[in-house]
C-alpha angles and dihedrals in degrees: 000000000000087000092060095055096047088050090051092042093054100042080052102053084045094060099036091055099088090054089043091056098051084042090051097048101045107031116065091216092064100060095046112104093355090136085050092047088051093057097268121129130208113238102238099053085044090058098041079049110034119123092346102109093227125201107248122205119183121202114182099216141324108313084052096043092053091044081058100051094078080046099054103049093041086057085045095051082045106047108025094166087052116097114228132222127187114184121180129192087212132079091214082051096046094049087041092059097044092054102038101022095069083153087073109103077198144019126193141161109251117255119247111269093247107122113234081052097049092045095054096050088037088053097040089042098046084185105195086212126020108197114190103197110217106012099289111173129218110168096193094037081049091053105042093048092050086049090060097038093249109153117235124197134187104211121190088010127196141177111198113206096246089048085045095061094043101046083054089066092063095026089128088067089032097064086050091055103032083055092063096061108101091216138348116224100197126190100222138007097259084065085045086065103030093058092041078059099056095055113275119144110260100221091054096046111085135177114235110150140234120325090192086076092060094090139136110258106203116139112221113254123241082252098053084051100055076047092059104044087049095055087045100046093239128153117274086222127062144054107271125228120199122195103189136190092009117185127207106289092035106078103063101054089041096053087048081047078058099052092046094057095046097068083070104031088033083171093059116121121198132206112205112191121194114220089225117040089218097074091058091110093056086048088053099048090047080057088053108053093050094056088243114162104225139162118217105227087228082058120035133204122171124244101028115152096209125041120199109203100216084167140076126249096026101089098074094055093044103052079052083074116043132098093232134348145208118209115207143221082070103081090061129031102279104111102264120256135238105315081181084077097082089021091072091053086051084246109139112246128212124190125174129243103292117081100134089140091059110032100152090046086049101045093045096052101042083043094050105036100261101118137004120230115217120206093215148328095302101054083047103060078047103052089039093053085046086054099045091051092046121068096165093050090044092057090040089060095035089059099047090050089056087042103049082049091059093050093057101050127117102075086106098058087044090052092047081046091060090039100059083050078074106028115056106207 
């Protein structure tokens, strides 16, 4: 089975090479960490690294690599004498865990799955734990590191159902690979069962929950606010509205949410944060076709209503305060993002109809108060406008979203559980 991939991997990557290499000579992110990508290490991190046996967790992108934050200094705090190593396959996760996993003793970008590459790093690595967060498959990584006994979890697992039907199409690779996993830590039940399907072996798969609820609830002070507004050049005066995580097709109907509202909260601001940094410039170009008056976060100019992030690490803090907040991905057909983001801060949060990436986060909060979903750009600009004229409503929502958060904790301490059945103090 293994045979097959490889045949199909490398009859890819031959293919693929003459647009790599364009890629490669005319945009900038696909240059970063190609060396890295390619198996070599930079010294310092091989050094940090070097004849430890470090414990590797691998988060894809952004999404992975918060929900590993909680993961990695909990590990930290656990094992004090263990080395760390975070290795993403994105440049915006890469950027995210060096900037917020401070933990990490290193941080990489993951070599391709291609297996004289794996087994180098592998080799030059010896982890003593790999942890894939969310169920991120790597058939030749799996393999090498069961071929050295090297344990493999995957740790706040999920099986979307469009991963799902794809995955049953190759279930007969799936359920080699899958059986060399030493245990699976799923979010909900529905995982428990797709990735028994697949092929995993039932008394290693567990149900454990969602780390990304084991978060720390503390609403900003009016204090930590002014603060804000200050560090970001905003205008002391105004309700803020943050549009976070916005894929392409949002920003424009949510920029034209924003003029509308304005006419009756003419002092609103509004923060509109790409997904993905490089689209900043469409973004931009939207802004400035409307008139609208903004600052770019990379270059700032005081007393913008409107601040476009072009930049990573600035988006948590920021829905923290804001009056009230849409997360994207949910108002086109991309899956939705992590609407826990504004709850922990107590701001309400409003997504659009497509969540089908977090379907248990989605269902608890719009069933308990702690978010509203919108069906499109018109119910929206209505159930903004209903929030922005409406303190009281906007803290009743904002508490049973950071309640809803503290009821679903303790994922974490049942990962770190599974964890220290591999790892010995």
């Amino acid at each position: 089975m293994f045979f097959l991939y490889n045949l199909i991997l490398n009859i890819f990557v031959v293919l693929a090479l003459p647009f790599f290499l364009v890629k490669l000579l005319t945009t900038e992110k696909y240059r970063k960490g190609l060396m890295q990508r390619l198996g070599v290490l930079p010294g310092e991190a091989v050094a940090q690294i070097h004849g430890m046996q470090p414990i590797w967790v691998h988060a894809v992108s952004v999404g992975e690599t918060v929900a590993a934050v909680p993961l990695v200094r909990a590990l930290r705090r656990r094992y004090p004498e263990k080395k760390i190593l975070v290795t993403t396959v994105t440049e915006t996760g890469n950027q995210i865990a060096k900037t917020r996993v401070k933990e990490a003793d290193a941080v990489l970008f993951f070599p391709f799955d291609l297996s004289p590459i794996v087994k180098r790093v592998i080799r030059r690595v010896r982890p003593s734990l790999f942890i894939l967060m969310e169920t991120e498959i790597w058939p030749n990584c799996i393999r090498t590191m069961h071929d050295l006994q090297v344990p493999v979890l995957v740790v706040n697992g999920r099986i979307s159902s469009a991963s799902y039907r794809g995955y049953l199409g190759i279930r007969f690779l799936m359920r080699k690979v899958l059986g060399m996993v030493s245990i699976f830590s799923m979010q909900t039940e529905e995982d428990v069962r797709r990735i028994i399907d697949l092929g995993a072996p039932g008394p290693r798969v567990r149900r454990t929950g969602n780390i990304k609820f084991d978060r720390q609830v503390v609403p900003l002070s009016v204090e930590e606010k002014r603060s804000l507004r200050r560090d970001y050049l905003l205008p002391e005066q105004g309700e803020i509205l943050v549009a976070g995580s916005t894929h392409r097709g949002e920003d424009l109907p949510l920029i034209d949410t924003y003029i509308q509202l304005r006419k009756e909260f003419p002092d609103l601001l509004f923060v509109l944060a790409p997904r993905h940094p490089e689209r900043a410039d469409e973004a931009a170009s939207l802004l400035m076709d409307k008139g609208l008056p903004y600052q770019r976060r990379s270059r700032p100019e005081p007393g913008k209503p409107v601040l476009l992030l072009d930049t990573v690490g600035d988006l948590s803090r920021l829905y923290g305060a804001g009056a009230v907040s849409f997360v994207g991905g949910s108002l086109v057909p991309s899956g939705g993002q992590n609407i826990l983001e504004p709850a922990v801060y107590g701001v309400p949060v409003v997504f659009g109809p497509h969540m089908e990436n977090f379907p248990e986060i989605s269902t608890v909060i719009r069933q308990r108060g702690g978010g509203l979903q919108v069906r499109g750009p018109e119910e929206l600009l209505v159930v903004l406008g209903d929030l922005l004229r409406d303190p009281e409503k906007r803290m009743r929502i904002g508490e049973a979203g950071m309640r809803i958060i503290r009821e679903n904790q303790g994922a974490l301490d049942k990962t770190l559980d599974l964890v220290a059945e591999f790892l010995k103090g």
